[in-house]
C-alpha positions as CSV (number, residue, x, y, z in Angstrom):
1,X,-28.1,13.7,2.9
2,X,-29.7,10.1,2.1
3,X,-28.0,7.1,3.6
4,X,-28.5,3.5,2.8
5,X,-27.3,1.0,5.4
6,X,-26.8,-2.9,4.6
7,X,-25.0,-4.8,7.6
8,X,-25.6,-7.9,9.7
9,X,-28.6,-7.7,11.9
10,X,-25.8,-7.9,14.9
11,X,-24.1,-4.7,14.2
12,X,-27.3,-2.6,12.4
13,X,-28.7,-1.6,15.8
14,X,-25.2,0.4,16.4
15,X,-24.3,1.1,13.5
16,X,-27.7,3.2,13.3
17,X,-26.9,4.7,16.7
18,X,-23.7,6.1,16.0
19,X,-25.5,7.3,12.8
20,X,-28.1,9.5,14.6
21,X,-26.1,10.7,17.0
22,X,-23.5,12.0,14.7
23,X,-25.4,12.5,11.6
24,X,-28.9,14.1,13.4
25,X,-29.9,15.4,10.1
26,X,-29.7,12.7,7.6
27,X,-32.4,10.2,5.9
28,X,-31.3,7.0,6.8
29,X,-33.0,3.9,6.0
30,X,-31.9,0.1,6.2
31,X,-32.2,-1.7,2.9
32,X,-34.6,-4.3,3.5
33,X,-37.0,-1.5,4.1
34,X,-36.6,0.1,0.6
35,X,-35.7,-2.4,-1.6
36,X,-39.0,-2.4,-3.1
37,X,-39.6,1.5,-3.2
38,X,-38.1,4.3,-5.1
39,X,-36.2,5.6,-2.6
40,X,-32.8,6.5,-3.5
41,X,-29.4,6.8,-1.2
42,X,-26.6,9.1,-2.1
43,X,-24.5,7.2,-0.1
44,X,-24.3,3.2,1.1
45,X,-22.4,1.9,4.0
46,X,-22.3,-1.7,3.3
47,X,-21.3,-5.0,5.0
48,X,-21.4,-8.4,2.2
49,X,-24.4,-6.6,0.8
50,X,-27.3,-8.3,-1.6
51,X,-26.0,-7.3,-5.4
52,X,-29.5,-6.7,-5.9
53,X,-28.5,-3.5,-4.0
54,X,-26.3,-2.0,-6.5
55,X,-29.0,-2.6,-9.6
56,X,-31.7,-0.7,-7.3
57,X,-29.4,2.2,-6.6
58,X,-28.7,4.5,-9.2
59,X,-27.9,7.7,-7.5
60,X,-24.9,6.9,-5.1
61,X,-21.9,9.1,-5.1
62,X,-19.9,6.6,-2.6
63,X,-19.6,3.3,-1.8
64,X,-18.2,2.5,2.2
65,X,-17.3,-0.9,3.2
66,X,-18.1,-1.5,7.1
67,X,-14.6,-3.5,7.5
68,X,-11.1,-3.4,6.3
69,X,-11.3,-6.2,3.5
70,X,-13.4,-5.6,0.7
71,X,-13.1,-8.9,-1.0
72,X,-16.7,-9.9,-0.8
73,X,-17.8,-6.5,-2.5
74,X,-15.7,-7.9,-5.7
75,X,-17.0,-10.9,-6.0
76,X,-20.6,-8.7,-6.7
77,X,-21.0,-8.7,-10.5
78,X,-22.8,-5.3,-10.3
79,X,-21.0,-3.6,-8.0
80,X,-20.2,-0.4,-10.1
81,X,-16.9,0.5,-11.0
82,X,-17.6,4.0,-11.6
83,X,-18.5,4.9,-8.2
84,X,-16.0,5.3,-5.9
85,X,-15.3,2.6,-3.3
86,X,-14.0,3.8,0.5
87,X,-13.1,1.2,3.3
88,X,-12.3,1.7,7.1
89,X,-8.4,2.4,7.5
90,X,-8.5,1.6,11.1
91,X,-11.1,3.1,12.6
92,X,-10.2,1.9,16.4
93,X,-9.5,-1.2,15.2
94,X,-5.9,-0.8,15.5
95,X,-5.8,-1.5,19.4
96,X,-7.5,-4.3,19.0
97,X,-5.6,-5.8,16.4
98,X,-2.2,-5.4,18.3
99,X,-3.6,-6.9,21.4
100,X,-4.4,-10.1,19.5
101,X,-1.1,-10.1,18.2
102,X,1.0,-9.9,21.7
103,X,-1.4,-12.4,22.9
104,X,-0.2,-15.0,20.3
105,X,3.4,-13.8,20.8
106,X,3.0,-14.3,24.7
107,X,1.0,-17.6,24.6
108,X,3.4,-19.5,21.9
109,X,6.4,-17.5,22.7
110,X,6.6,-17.7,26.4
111,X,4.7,-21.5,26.3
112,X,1.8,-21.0,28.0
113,X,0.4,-23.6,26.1
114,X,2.8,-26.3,27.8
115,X,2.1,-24.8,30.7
116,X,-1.4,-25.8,30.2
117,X,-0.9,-29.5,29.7
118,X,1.8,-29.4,32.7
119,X,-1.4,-28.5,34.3
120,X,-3.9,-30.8,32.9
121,X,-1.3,-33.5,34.5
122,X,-0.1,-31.6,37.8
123,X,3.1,-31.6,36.6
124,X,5.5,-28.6,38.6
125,X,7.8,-27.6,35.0
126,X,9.0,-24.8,34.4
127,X,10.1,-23.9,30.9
128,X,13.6,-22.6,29.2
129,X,12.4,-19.5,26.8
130,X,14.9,-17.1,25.3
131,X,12.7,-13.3,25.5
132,X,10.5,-12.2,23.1
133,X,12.7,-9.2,22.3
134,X,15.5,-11.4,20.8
135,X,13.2,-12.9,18.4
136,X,12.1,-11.4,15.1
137,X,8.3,-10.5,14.5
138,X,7.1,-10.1,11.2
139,X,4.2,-8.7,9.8
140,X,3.1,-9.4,6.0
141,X,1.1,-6.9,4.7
142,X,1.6,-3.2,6.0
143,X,-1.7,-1.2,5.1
144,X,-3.2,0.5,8.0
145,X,-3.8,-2.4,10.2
146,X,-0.4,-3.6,9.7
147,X,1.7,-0.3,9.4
148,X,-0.4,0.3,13.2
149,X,0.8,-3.0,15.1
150,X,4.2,-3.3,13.6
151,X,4.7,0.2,14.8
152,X,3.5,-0.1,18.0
153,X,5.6,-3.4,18.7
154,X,8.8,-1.8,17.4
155,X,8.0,1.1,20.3
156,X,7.8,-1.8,22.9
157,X,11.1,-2.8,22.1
158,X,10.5,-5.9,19.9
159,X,12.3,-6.7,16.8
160,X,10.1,-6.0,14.2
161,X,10.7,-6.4,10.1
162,X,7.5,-5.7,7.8
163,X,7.0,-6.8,4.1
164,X,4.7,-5.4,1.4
165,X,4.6,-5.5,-2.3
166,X,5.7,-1.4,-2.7
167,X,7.7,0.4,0.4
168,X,5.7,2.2,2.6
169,X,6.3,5.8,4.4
170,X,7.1,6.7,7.8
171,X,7.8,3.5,9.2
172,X,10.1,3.2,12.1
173,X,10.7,-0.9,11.8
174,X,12.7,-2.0,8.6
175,X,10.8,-3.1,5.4
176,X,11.1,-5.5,2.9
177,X,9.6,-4.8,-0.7
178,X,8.6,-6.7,-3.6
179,X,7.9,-10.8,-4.5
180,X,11.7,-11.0,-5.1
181,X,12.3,-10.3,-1.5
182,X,9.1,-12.5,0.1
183,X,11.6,-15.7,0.9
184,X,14.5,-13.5,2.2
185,X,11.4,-11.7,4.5
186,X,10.3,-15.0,5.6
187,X,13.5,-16.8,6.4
188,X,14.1,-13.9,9.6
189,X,10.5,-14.4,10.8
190,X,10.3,-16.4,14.1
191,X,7.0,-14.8,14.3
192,X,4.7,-14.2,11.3
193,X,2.0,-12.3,11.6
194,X,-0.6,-12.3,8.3
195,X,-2.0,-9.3,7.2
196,X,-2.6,-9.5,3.9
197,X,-5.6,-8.9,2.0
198,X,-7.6,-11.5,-0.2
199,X,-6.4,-10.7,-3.9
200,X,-6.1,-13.4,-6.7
201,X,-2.2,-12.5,-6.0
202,X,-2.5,-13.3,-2.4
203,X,-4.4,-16.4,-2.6
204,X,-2.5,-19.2,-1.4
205,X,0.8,-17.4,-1.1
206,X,1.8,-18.9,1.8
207,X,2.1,-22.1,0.4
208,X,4.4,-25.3,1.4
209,X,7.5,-23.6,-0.2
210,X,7.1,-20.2,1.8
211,X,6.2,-21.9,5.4
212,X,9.0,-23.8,4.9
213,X,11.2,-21.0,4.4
214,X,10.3,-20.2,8.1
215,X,12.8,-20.7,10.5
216,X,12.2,-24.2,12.7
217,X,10.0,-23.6,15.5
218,X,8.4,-20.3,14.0
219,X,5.0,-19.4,14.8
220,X,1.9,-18.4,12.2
221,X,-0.4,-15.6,13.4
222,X,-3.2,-15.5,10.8
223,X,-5.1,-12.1,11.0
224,X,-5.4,-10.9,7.8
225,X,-7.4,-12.9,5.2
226,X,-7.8,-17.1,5.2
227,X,-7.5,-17.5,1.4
228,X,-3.6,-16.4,1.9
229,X,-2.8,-19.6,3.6
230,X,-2.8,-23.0,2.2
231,X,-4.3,-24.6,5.1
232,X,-3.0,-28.1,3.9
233,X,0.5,-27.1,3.8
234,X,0.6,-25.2,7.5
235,X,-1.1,-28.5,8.8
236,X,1.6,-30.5,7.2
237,X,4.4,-27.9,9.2
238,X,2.8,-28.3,12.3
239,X,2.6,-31.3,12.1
240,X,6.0,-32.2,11.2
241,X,7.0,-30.0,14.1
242,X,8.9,-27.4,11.5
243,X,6.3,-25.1,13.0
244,X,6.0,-24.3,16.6
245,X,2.1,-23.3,16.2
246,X,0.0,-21.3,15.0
247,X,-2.8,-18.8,16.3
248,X,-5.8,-18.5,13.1
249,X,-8.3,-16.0,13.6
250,X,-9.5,-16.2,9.5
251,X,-10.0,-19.1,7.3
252,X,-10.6,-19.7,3.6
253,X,-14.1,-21.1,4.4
254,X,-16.6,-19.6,7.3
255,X,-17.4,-20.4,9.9
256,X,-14.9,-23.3,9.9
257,X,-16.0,-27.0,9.5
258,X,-16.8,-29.4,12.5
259,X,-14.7,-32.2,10.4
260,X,-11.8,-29.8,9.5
261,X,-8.4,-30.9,11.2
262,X,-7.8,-27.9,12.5
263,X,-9.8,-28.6,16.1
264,X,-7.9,-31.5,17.1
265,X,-4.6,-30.4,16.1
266,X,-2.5,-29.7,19.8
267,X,-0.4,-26.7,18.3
268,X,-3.4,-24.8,16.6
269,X,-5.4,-22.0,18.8
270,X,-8.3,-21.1,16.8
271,X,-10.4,-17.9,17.3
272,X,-14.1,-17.1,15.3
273,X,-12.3,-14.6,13.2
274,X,-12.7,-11.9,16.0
275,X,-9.4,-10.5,16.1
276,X,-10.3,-7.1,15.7
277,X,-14.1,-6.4,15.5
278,X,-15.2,-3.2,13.9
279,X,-15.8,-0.1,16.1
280,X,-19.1,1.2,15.5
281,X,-18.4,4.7,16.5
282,X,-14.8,5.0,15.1
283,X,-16.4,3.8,11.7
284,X,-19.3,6.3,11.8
285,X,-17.0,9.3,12.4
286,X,-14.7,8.3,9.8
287,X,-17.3,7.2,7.1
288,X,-18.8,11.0,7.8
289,X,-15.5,12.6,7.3
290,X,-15.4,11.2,4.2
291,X,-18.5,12.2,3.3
292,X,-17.7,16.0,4.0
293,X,-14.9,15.6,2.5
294,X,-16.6,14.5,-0.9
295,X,-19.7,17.2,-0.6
296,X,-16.4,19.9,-0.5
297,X,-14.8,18.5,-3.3
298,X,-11.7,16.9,-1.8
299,X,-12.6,13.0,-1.2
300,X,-9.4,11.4,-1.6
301,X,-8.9,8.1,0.5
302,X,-10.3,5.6,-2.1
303,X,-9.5,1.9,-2.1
């Protein structure tokens, strides 16, 4: 079996660990180190790869993306259609995901960050909150990542409501489908927690029209993909106050501008887009899976 690996120097080093260890037996090699020979992969795991890549390899029978979105691939004018194109569905990144979450539901919806200026001013005030279990959570987008923390929250006891363009089996939590039911979705969401992926349907469809269909005092968790948000317009709810805050892990552009308002604004928490870093190991065993799965003739979970 001949691997290709392309993937920030950062992760490479385990990434190639978790390779060797579970794949002993396979020709690996990183593609800096044969883009000028005639070595050829029959499979590439790939992280924002060079599209010189895909016009040196001509022999792959699979494509893996090293993350969940798979929007920079696209962009790649070469990237070939008729190979097929696999992604992570979770891959231990699940956990992480959810933990993020509760942490924005806990620090905006139990006002930790008043507590935090109270602080700052040694100021003894405690806070009225109403519990987190009486207030609605919901979670646009429900592929893997999303199906995994609305489930789990629904389990602790919170009130949960998902959306997503087609319904989705074997939820427990109650789903909204379709554009024609987005507003409807939104207007019950005192927490909304992005999930979506970046699709020229997505882009921008939480613009000033949709936030303000939030309820006053509703709280944005951004997770999913930056281009979904119109930045402007969730500045311009915040602050106005219609917002209560918001906790952004992505962004349209990255990393984000010293000069963009987001830093100084009071109601913003803003995180390197760390949310839910990929697990090396997790992704390894589930990329080679995949990869028995196609040398038997049964490869099935395609984007």
């Amino acid at each position: 079996m001949r691997i290709i690996l392309s993937s920030p120097l950062t992760d490479q080093g385990l990434y190639l660990e978790a390779l060797h260890k579970f794949c002993p037996y396979a020709d690996i090699r990183l593609w800096n180190d044969v883009k000028e020979s005639d070595w050829q992969a029959e499979y590439a795991l790939v992280w924002k790869p060079e599209n010189q890549l895909f016009l040196h390899q001509k022999e792959l029978k699979a494509i893996f993306n090293l993350g969940a979105g798979i929007d920079a691939l696209e962009k790649l004018p070469d990237l070939p259609g008729d190979i097929p194109l696999y992604k992570l569905r979770d891959a231990g990144m699940g956990q992480w995901m959810l933990e993020y979450v509760m942490y924005g539901l806990v620090h905006f919806g139990r006002h930790f960050d008043h507590y935090r200026h109270h602080q700052q001013r040694q100021s003894w005030h405690p806070e009225y909150t109403h519990s987190l279990q009486q207030r609605r959570i919901g979670i646009l987008g429900l592929g893997p990542l999303g199906a995994f923390v609305g489930q789990q929250l629904s389990q602790l006891g919170y009130s949960v409501i998902g959306w997503s363009r087609s319904e989705k089996e074997g939820l427990s939590f109650e789903q909204l489908n379709g554009y024609e039911h987005l507003d409807g979705f939104l207007s019950r969401c005192h927490f909304l927690v992005n999930l979506l992926p970046a699709k020229e349907e997505t882009y921008h469809l939480l613009n000033e029209q949709r936030l303000m269909r939030l309820p006053r005092g509703a709280v944005v968790i951004s997770v999913g993909r930056g281009s979904v948000l119109d930045e402007h317009a969730l500045l311009v709810q915040l602050q106005t106050r219609h917002l209560r805050g918001a906790l952004l892990d992505v962004f349209e552009h990255e990393p984000l501008s010293k000069e963009h308002p987001f830093w100084k604004q009071d109601n913003i928490v803003i995180t390197p887009h760390m949310a839910a870093p990929t697990q090396h190991e997790e992704a390894v065993r589930q990329i080679l899976g995949d990869i028995l799965d196609i040398e038997l003739g049964s490869g099935h979970n395609l984007i």
